[in-house]
C-alpha positions in Angstrom: -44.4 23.0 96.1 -45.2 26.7 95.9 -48.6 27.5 95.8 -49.6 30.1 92.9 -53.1 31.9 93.2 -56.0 33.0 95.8 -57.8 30.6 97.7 -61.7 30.3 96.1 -64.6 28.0 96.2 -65.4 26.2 93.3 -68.5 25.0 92.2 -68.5 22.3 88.9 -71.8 21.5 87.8 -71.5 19.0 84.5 -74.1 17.5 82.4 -73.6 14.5 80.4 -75.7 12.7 77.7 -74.4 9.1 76.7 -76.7 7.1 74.7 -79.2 9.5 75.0 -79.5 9.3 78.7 -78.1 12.4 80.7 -76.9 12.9 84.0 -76.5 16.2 85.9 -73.4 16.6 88.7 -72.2 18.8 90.9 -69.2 19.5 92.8 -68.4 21.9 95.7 -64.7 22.3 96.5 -61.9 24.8 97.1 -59.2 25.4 95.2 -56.5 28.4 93.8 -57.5 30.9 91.0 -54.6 33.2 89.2 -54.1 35.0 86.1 -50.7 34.6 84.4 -49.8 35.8 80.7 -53.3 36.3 79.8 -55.1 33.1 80.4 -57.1 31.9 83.7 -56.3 29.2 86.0 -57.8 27.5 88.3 -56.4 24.5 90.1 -58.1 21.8 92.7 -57.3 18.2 94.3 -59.7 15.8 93.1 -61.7 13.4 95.8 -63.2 9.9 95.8 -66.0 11.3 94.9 -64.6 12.1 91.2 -63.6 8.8 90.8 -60.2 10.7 90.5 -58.9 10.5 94.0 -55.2 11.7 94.5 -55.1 14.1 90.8 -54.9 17.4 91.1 -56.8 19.1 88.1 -56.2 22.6 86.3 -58.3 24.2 83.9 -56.3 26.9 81.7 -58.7 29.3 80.3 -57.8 32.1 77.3 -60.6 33.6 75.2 -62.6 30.3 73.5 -60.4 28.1 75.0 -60.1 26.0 77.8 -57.1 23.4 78.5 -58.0 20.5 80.8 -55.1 18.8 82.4 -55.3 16.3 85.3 -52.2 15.1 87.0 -51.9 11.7 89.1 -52.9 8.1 88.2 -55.6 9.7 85.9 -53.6 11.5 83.5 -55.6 13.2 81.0 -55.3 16.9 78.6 -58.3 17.6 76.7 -58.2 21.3 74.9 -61.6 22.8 74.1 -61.7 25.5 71.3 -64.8 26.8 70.2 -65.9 25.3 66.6 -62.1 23.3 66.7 -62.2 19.3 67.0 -58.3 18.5 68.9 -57.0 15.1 70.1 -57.0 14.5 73.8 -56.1 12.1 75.9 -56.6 9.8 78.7 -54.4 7.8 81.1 -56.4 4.3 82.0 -54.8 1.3 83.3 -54.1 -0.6 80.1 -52.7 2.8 79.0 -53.8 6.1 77.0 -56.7 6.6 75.0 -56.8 9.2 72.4 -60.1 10.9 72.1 -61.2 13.6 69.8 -63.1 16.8 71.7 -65.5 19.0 69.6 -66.0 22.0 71.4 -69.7 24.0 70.2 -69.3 26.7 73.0 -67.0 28.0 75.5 -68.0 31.2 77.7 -65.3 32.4 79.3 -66.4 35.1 82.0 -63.5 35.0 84.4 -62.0 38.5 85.8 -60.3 39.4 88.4 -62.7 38.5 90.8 -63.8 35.1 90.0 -66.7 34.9 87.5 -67.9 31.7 85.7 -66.6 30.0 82.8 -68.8 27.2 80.3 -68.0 25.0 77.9 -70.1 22.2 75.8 -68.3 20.0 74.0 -68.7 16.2 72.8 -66.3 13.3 72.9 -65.4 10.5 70.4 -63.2 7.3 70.4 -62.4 6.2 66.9 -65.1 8.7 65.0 -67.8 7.3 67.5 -69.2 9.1 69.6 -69.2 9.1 73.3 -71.0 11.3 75.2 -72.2 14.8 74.9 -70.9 17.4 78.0 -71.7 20.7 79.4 -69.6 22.1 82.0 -70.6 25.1 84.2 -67.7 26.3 86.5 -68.2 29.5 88.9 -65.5 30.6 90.9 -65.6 32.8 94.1 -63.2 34.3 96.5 -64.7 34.0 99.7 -64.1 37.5 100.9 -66.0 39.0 98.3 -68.7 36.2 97.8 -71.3 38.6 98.1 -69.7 41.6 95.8 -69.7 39.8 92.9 -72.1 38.7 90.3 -71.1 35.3 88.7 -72.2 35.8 85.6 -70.8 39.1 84.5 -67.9 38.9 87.5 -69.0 42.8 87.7 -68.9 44.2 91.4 -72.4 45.0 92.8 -73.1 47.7 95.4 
């Protein structure tokens, strides 16, 4: 398969309230990073660590929007839109669920560079809801690691 993009590190730090209790993960791993027709991309292999062992996962980012699509056993597309509620869905062994995702933010600061992107959003089966979910993604190339500010993506001197 040809491989699209620059090599980066990755860096996926999500926080999720269910039932009022939240939990706070992160995840350091490498991956590929490309524009194409206007929207962001970055692409990595999921781990055991996941839970998704054997997908390979690629956020699609363009302005307020962020596309979510996992490929592999754990098939799952869940679009994020700013102040937009859209059907996603996921792949589980007794088949797909179809899950409503109501974005409140997306921050997409992504250039050429790397940068980070951030999106909150909640989940809901059936008009119920399921958890609440922040997700922080910075992305690096590792030649310029040190050039770069993360939150703008500026260049530094």
């Amino acid at each position: 398969m040809k491989q699209t993009g620059q090599d980066v590190s990755i860096c996926i730090r999500t926080q999720t309230v269910v039932d009022g209790e939240e939990e706070t993960t992160e995840l350091f791993t490498q991956g590929r990073y490309y524009e194409k027709n206007g929207s962001w991309y970055i692409t990595y292999e999921e781990t055991e660590t996941t839970g998704y062992e054997g997908c390979r996962t690629t956020l699609r980012a363009q302005g307020n929007q962020v596309s979510l699509i996992r490929q592999g056993d754990y098939r799952s597309r869940l679009v994020v839109e700013e102040n937009q509620r859209n059907i996603g869905y996921y792949a589980t062994p007794v088949g797909e669920l179809m899950i409503g995702v109501s974005a409140r933010e997306v921050v997409n600061r992504l250039t050429p560079f790397g940068g980070t992107l951030e999106f909150a959003y909640a989940l809901d089966l059936n008009a119920s809801l399921l958890s609440d979910n922040r997700i922080t993604i910075q992305v690096s190339l590792p030649e310029i690691d040190t050039q770069v500010n993360l939150q703008t993506g500026e260049r530094t001197e």
